[in-house]
N, C-alpha and C positions, 0 to 999 in steps of 0.2 A: 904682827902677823904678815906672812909672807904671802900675796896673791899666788893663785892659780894662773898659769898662763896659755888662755883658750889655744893660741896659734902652737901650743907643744902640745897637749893632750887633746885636742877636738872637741866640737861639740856635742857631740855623745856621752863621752867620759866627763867634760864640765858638768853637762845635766845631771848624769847619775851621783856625781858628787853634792850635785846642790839638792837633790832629791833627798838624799841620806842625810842631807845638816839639817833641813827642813822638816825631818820627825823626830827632831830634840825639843822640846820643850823651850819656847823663849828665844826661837834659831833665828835670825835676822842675816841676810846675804848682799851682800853687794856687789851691782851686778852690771854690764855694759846694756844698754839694749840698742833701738836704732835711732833714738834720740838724744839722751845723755846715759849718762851711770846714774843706777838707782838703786834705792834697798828696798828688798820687798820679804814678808814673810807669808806666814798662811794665813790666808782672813779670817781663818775661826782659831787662831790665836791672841789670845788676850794679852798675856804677857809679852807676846814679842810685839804684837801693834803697843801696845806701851812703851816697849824697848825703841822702837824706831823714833816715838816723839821725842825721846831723852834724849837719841845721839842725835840727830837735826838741832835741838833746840827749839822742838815746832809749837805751838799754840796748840790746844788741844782741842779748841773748836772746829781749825782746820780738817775739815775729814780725809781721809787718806785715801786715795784710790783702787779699782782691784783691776789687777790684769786677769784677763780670761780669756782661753785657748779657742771658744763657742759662746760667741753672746745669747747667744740662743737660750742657751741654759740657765742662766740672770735668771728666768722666770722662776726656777724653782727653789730658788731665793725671795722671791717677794718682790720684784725687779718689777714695774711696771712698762712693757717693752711695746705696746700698740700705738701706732701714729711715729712721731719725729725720732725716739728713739730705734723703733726698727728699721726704717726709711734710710736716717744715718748710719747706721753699722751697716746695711744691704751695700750702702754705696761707698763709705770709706772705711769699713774692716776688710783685712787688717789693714792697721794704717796707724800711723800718728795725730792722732784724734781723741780726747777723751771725752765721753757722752755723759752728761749728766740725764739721771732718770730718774724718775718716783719711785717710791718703796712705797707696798703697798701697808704696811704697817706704820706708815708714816715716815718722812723726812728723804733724804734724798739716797744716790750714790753717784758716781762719777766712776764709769770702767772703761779698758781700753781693748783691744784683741791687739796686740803686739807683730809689727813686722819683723820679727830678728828670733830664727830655728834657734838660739840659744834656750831664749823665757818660752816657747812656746814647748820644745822638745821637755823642759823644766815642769810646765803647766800640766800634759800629758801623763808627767813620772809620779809629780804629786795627788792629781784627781782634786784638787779643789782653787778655788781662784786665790790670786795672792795679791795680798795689800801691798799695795806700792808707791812711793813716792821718790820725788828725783834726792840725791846724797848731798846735796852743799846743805851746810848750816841754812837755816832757814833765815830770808830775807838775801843770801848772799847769793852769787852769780853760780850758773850751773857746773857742775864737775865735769872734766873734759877727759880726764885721766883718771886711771886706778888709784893713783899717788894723792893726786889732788882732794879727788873725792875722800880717803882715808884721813886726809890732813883737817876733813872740815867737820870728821864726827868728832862728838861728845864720849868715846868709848870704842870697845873693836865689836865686831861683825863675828859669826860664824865660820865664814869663810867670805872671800873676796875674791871673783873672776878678773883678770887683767885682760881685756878686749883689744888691745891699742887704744894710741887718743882718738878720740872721738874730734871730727873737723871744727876747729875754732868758728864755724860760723852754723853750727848746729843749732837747733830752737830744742827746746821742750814741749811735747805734743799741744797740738790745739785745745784748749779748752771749752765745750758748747756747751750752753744750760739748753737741755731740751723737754721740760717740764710743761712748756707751756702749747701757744698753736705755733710760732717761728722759733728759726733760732737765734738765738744769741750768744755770741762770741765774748766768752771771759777771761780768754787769754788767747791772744793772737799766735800764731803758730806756724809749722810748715803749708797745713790747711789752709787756703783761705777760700772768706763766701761771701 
């Protein structure tokens, strides 16, 4: 598969591209954002969140994250957002940070409000949050490039944005569990607290 390359068609035209792969059935895209490259599809697809465990090679226990445009709207999902939750997206959305919160149906999720008009222009076109996780084979070091990241799936993608490389000293968003009364840091990041 040949990427797209954001710096010739714009961020406009990429979004509406990845908007359009996004109502196929099973679409999974790979994508730059302002941390690494990641693959993200729609959270209320089954088989493409399927699809993204296969080409990772991820554990399935691991749960995947969702990017979303308005944390705010988590709630009508079952998002439990009062106390540390809302407190940290008030102060680092958008931002490289991913929040873990309660579901009030039980068990957790981990979501992020993204800094980069790409996934959010994306977020906007599709109207629902999208499952996301960074593109290297799982356990291996992050994807810095379109190339690289491509070389470390298990299968191809929908469509593939080429961003440029992303800075060899790039992190992977913060990770906080904010479930409880502090927080706690479970993956160290651009964040820190």
């Amino acid at each position: 598969m040949e990427p797209v390359r954001l710096d010739r068609i714009g961020v406009a035209e990429a979004a509406r591209l990845a908007a359009e792969a996004l109502k196929r059935p099973g679409a999974v895209l790979l994508l730059p954002t302002e941390t690494v490259y990641g693959l993200v599809c729609r959270a209320d697809d089954a088989a493409a969140v399927a699809k993204i465990y296969d080409l990772k090679d991820r554990d399935r226990s691991k749960l995947l994250g969702w990017f979303v445009g308005d944390w705010r709207k988590l709630a009508e999902y079952g998002v439990e957002l009062e106390g540390l939750p809302s407190e940290l997206a008030e102060k680092y959305c958008p931002g490289p940070i991913t929040i873990i919160a309660r579901i009030k149906a039980g068990g957790t999720l981990g979501f992020r409000v993204p800094d980069y008009p790409l996934i959010l222009e994306i977020l906007k076109l599709a109207g629902v949050p999208l499952a996301q996780t960074s593109a290297n084979h799982s356990g291996h070091p992050n994807a810095l490039s379109v190339k690289a990241a491509l070389a470390e799936l298990s299968g191809d993608v929908e469509l593939a944005v080429d961003g440029g490389d992303i800075p060899p000293d790039a992190q992977g968003s913060t990770v906080v569990d904010a479930t409880g009364n502090a927080v706690r840091v479970l993956r160290p990041g651009p964040i820190s607290f």
